[in-house]
N, C-alpha and C positions, 0 to 999 in steps of 0.2 A: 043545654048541657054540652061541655065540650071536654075533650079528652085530649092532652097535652103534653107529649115526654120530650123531658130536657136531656140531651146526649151530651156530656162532658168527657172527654178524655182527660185522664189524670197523665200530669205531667207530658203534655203531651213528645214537643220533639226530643227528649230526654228518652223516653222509650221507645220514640223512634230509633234512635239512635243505639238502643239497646237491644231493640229488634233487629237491627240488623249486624251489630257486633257482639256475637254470644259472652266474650270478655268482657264486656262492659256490665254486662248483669251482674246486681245485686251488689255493685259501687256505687261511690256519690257520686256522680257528674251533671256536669255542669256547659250548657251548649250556650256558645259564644258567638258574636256576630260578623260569622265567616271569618277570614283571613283575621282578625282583629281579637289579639288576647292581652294587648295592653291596655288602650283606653276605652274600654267599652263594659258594657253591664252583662249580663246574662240571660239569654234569650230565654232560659228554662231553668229548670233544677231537678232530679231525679229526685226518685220518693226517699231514697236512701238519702239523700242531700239536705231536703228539706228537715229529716230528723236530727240534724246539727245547728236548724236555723237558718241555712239558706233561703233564699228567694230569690222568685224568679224580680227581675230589674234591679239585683244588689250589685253593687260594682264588685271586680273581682276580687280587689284588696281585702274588701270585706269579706266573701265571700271564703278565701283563703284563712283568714285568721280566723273565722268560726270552725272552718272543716279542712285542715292543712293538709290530709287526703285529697282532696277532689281533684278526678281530670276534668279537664278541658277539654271539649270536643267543638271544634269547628261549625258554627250552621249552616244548613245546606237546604234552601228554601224548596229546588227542585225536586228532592227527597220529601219534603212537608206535602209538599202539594199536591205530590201523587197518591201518596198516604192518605190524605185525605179525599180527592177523589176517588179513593176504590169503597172508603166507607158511607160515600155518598150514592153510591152505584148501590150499596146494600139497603141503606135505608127510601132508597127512591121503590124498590120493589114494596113497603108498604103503605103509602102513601104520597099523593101528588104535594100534600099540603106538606111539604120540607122548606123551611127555613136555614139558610146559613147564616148563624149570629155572628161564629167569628172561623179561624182557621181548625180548630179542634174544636167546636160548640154549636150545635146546632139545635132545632123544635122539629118537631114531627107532633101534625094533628092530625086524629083521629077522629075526625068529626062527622062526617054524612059516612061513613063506613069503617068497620072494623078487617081484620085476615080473620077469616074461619078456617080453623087446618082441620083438617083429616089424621086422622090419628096412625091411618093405617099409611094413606101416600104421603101425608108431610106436604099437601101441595097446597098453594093457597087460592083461595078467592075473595074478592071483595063484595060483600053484600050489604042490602041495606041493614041499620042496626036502630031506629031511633027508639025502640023500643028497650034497645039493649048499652045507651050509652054509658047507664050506672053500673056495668059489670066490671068490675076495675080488674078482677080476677082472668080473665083472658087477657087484657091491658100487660098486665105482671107476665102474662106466659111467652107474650109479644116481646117484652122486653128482655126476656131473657134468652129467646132467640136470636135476639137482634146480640147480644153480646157472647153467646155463643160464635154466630155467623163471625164476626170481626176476630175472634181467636182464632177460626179455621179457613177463613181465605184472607188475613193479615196479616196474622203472628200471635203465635202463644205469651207472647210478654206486652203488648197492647191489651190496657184494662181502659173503659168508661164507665161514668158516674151514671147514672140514669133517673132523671127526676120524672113525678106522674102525679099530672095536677089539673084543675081546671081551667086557670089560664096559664099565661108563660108566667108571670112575675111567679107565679108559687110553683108552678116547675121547673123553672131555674132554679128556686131558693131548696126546696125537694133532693136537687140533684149534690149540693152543695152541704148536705148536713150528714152521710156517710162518704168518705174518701179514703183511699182509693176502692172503687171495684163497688159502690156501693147503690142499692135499687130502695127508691123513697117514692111511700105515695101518698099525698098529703088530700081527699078524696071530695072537701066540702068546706066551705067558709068556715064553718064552726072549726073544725079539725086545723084551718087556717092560721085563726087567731088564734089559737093555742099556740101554737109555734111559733109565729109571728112575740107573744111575750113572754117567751125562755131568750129570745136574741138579742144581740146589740142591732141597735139601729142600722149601724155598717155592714153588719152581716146582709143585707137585700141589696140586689142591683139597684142604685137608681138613688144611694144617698152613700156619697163621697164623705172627705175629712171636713168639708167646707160647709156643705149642709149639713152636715153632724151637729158642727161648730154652733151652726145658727140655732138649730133646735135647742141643741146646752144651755147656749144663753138667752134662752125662752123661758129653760126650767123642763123643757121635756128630754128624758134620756133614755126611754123607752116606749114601747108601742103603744102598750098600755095610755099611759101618760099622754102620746101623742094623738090617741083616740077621743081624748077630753076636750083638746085645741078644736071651737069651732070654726067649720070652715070658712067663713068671713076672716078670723084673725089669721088664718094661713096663708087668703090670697093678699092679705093687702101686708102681709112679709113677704112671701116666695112670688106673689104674681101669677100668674096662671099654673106654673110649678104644685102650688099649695093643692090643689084639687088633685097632683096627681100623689100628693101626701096624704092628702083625707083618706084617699083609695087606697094606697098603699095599707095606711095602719090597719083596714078593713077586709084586707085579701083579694083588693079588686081590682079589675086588669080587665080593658076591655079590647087591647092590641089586637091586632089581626095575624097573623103567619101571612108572611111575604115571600111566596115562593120564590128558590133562587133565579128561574127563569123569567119572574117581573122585577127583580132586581133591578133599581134606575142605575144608569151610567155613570162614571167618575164622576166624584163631585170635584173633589179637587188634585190640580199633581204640581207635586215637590220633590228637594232631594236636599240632606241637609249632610256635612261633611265633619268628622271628626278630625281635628287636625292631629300630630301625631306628636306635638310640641306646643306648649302656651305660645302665644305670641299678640302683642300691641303693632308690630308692625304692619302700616297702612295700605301698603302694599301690595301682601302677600294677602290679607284679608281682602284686597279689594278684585285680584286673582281669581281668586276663589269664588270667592261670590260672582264674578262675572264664569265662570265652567259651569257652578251649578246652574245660573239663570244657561245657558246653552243649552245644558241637558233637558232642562225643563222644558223649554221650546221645541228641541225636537221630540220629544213624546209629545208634546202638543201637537205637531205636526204629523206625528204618526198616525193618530186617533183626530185627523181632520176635524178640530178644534181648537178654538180659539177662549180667552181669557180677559178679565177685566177687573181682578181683585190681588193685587200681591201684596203678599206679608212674608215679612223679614225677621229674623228671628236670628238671638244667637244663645250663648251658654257660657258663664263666665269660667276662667279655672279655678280650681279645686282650691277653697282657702277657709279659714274657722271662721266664724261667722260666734263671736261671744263666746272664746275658747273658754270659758267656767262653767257655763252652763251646762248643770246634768240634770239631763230626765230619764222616766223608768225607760227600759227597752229591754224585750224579751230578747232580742242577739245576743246580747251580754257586750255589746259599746255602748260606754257610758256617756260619752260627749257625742251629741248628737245637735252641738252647734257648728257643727261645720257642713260643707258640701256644695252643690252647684248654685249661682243664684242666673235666674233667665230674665231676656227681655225683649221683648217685638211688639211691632205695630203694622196697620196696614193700611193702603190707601189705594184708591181706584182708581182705574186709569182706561181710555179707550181699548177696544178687545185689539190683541195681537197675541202673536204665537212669534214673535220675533225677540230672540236673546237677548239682543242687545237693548231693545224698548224693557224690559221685564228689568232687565240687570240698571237701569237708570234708574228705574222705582225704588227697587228693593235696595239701591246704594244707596240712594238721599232717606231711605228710613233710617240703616242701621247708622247714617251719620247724625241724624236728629236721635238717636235712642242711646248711642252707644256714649261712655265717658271716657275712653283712653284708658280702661282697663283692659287688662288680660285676657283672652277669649280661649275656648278650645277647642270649640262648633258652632258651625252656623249654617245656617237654611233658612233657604227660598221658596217659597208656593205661590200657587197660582187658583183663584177659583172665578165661581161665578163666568162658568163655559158655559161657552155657544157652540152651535156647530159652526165649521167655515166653511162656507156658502159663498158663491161668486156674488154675490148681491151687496158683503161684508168684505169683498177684496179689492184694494182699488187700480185703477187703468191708467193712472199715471207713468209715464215712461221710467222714471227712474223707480218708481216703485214694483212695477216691471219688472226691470231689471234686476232688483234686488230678490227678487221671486225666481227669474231663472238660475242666478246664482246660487241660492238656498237650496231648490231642490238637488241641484248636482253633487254641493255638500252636503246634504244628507244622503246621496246615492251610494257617493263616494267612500263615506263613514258607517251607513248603512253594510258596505260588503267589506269593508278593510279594516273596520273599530272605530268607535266613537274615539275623533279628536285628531285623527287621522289629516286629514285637513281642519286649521283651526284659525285663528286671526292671530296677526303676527304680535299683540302685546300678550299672548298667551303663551309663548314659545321657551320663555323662563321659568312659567309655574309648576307647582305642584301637581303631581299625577295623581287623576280623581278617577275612580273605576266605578261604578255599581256593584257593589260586592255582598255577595250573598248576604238578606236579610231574615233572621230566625223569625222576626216580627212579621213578617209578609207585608208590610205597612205598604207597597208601590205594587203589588200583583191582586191582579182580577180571578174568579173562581171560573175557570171557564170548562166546565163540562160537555 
């Protein structure tokens, strides 16, 4: 038996940001991706926001013509992160078994021990409980300490969801069925599948618009239904996926809590650029894409790592795509045949942590991917790290040389600003900064 709370902040940078500017309370706002309030989406939505139909990743255009109210607030990842380390410093006093799902979301098991408080000190200790892990009712008293504690050493306008289950998939899903401010305990399989068939399939982590899609056209469009599908006809659809659908329709989860401190390493690092104007020219694309593959590199090299997988990717501009076409939408836009359409590929190459190697890959992708249309972002990644080991570096002179030169410009760039020293076909381009991300998508949790 295990015991499992899902910790959800509602809305999250959005009350951050309302936490810390008393004026902001109790408007719609809307938090943007740093410096960036023309072509970008919305990093968050306030709860007040959401009740006009916002959402968080709407571009703003949209987001204005539903709520012609909303400010804009700037994201400030610095601000996210600390926020969030201090409610990790809270929930680390009840349990070692903390998980970090995402930047506002996290698991805390309750597994080999419960907090026993004293009524009279309030102090805690951990004991053994295996006799006591069905008490859900001390579970509940837990949690509500835990949301207590976040109003009085965070802020009285930061609210979390709190899901309490036996594994994570039904304390996420727990956490997710009262919002904002809301505490769900969903206590036993049976109690499960019940819930599990009042929902849309979508409603559970772990089945997208795509696997939705596929189930539909099975003929299953709820859980129920999808309880029926034996598991032979699931895997030889989904592939080993299907198994974790049987399990799903079933309330079963048999994930582990991956505490933040066995958390493995970057899997992969990118940086991808919104331009600030459509553009076909080959040029200015081909600029660009050679800064980000730089940047790339030198975080590779910071984090004494090297690479062997780049993929290239871009985003075409903003055009209809079958301007007739209306389907339902709760925003209230009716033509929802327009919008971004993407495209990337990727291919291996020997491990390097050198710009200029990364930037020849990822150029001959996007020139085999791309058509001579219109772009308005593009990004570079890199995965499938090693470490970089002298064993992996080679002693060739000129290679060498290209080694002493590199670290000095990164020394140089290092204490003066990225770009600071840079190659001279770079000396015409556009200025590309790191600017603050609402998404956290390029920062590590380092408590």
């Amino acid at each position: 038996m295990r015991i499992i709370l899902h910790i959800d902040f509602n809305s999250y940078f959005a009350t951050v940001e309302q936490q810390a500017n008393p004026r902001l309370r109790g408007k719609p706002i809307g938090v943007t991706g740093g410096d960036r309030v023309k072509r970008t989406v919305l990093g968050a939505a306030s709860v007040e926001a959401k009740r006009f139909g916002v959402k968080t990743g709407m571009q703003i255009w949209e987001a204005r013509k539903l709520c012609p109210q909303i400010i804009l607030v700037p994201g400030d990842s610095d601000k996210y992160l600390e926020t969030t380390k201090r409610f990790l410093n809270i929930l680390k006093d009840y349990s070692p078994y903390l998980e970090v799902f995402s930047i506002d979301e996290c698991f805390l098991e309750l597994l080999h021990s419960v907090i026993a408080r004293s009524e009279t000190t309030k102090q805690s200790t951990a004991e053994d409980c295996h006799g006591r892990l069905g008490d859900l009712a001390m579970t509940k008293n837990i949690a509500q300490e835990i949301k207590s504690r976040i109003k009085q050493e965070i802020g009285e306008y930061i609210t979390c969801s709190i899901g309490i289950s036996y594994n994570k998939l039904m304390a996420k899903l727990a956490g997710s069925l009262q919002k904002p401010d809301g505490l769900v305990v969903i206590a036993n399989q049976e109690e499960a599948i019940k819930v599990l068939d009042r929902i849309e399939l979508d409603e559970i982590c772990g089945i997208g618009p795509r696997i939705k899609k596929r189930l539909n056209n099975m003929g299953v469009v709820n859980f129920y239904q999808l309880r029926q599908v034996p598991l032979k006809s699931l895997l030889a659809s989904f592939k080993s996926y299907g198994q974790i659908l049987y399990n799903m329709a079933r309330g079963i989860d048999h994930s582990p809590i991956v505490p933040f401190y066995e958390k493995e390493e970057v899997k992969s690092i990118g940086h991808r650029h919104t331009i600030d104007h459509d553009t076909d020219d080959r040029e200015e694309i081909k600029q660009i894409l050679l800064k980000l593959s730089e940047m790339v590199a030198r975080r590779l090299r910071g984090k004494n790592l090297m690479g062997k997988t780049i993929h290239c990717w871009y985003r075409e501009a903003f055009r209809m795509h079958n301007p007739g076409l209306k389907l339902p939408s709760q925003t209230g836009i009716e033509n929802t045949g327009s919008g971004f359409l993407s495209n990337g590929m990727q291919t291996t190459i020997l491990p390097t942590c050198d710009g200029l190697e990364i930037f020849k890959s990822a150029w001959k992708i996007f020139q085999n991917i791309w058509d001579d249309e219109r772009i308005r972002m593009i990004g570079v990644s890199i995965s499938n790290l090693i470490p970089q080991t002298p064993q992996n570096l080679s002693f060739l002179p000129e290679e060498k040389r290209k080694e002493i030169i590199t670290k000095a410009l990164d020394k140089i760039n290092d204490r003066y600003g990225e770009f600071t020293l840079q190659r001279g076909v770079l000396l015409t381009s556009a200025k590309i900064h790191r600017k603050p991300n609402p998404f956290l998508a390029d920062r590590r949790f380092k408590l």
